[in-house]
C-alpha positions in Angstrom: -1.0 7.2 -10.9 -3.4 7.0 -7.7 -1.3 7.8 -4.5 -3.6 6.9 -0.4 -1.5 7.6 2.3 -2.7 5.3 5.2 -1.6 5.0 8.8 1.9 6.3 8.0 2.0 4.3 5.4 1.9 5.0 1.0 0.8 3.1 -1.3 1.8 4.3 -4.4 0.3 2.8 -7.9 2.5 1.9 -10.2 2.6 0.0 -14.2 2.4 -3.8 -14.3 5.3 -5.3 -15.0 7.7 -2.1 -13.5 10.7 -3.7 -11.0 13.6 -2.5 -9.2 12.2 -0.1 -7.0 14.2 2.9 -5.3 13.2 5.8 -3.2 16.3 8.6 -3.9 15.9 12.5 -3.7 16.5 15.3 -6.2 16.0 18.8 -6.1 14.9 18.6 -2.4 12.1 15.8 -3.4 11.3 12.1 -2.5 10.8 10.6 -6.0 10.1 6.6 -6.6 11.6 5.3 -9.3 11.4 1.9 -11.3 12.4 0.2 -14.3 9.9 -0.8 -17.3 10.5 -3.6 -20.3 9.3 -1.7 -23.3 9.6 -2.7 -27.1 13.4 -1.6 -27.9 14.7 -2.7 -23.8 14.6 -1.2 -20.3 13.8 2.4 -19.5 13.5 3.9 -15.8 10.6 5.8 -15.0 9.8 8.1 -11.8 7.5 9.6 -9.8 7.1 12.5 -7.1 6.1 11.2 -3.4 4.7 13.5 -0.6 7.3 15.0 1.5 8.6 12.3 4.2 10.9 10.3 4.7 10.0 6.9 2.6 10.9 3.6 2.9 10.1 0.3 0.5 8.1 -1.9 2.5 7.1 -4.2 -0.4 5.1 -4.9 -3.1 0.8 -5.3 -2.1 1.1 -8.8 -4.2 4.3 -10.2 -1.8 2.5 -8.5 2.1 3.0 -10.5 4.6 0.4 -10.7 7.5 2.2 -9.1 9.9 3.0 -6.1 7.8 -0.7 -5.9 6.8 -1.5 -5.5 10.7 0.6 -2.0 10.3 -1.1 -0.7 8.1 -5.4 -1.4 8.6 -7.4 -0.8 11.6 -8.7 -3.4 14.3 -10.7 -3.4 17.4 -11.4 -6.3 19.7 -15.1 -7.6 19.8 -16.3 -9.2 23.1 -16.9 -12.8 22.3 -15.3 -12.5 18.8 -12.0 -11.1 19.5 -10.2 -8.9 17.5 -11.2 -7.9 13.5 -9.9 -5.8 11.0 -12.0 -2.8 9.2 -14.2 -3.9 5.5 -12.6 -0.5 3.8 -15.4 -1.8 1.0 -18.4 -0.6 2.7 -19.4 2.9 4.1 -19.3 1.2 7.6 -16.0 -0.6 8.4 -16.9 -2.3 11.1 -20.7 -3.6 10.5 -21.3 -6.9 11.8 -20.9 -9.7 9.9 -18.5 -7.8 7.3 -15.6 -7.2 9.1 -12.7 -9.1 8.3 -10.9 -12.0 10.3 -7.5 -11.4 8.9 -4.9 -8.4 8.4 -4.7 -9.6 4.7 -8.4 -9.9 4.0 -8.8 -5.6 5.4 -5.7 -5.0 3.4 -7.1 -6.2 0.4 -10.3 -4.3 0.9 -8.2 -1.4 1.2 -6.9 -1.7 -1.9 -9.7 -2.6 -3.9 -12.0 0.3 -1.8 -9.5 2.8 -3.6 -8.8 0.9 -7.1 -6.0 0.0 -6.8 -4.4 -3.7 -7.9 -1.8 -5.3 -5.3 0.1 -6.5 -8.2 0.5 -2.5 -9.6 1.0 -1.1 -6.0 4.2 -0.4 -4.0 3.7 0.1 -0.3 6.2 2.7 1.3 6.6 3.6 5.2 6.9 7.0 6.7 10.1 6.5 8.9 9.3 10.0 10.1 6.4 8.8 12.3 
């Protein structure tokens, strides 16, 4: 499972379908954890994180546009105002490609490192 960290920021692939989410330590390390509907019920699965201190911001389906602004890059453009980075090209910020909204560069994100925002939990470092 593809892990990026970004900005501070995880996001952490994860199986479609997988719910109740949890961030809890053992043996000294940050582990995610979830639960899956298989064929005979419910089974919780895990996985390591890097070493911080983690916190579920969300799902990347449910972002808000707010929380999106955390997370991407923007710079103000004279006569424009501000824009947020194109992670889908080699040059962010090319004119013309850059994207109006928090969402739209969040989503680029994503997709620039194939990942889906339905499979993908978004995690803060509270140690920054």
């Amino acid at each position: 499972m593809k892990q990026v960290e970004h900005n501070g920021y995880l996001l952490q692939e994860v199986p479609g379908g997988a719910y109740g989410f949890e961030v809890y330590m053992v043996y000294l390390k940050k582990r995610l954890a979830w639960w899956e509907n298989g064929l005979i019920g419910s089974s919780q699965e895990a996985c390591d994180l890097p070493k911080a201190n983690w916190q579920i911001i969300s799902k990347a389906s449910e972002i808000t546009e707010e929380q999106a602004k955390g997370i991407v890059e923007r710079d103000y453009f004279d006569g424009i105002g501000y824009q947020y980075a194109n992670y889908n090209i080699e040059r962010k910020w090319t004119f013309g490609l850059r994207k109006n909204t928090a969402l739209e560069s969040f989503h680029s994100l994503l997709k620039s490192k194939g990942m889906k925002p339905s499979e993908t939990i978004i995690l803060f470092n509270q140690q920054k």
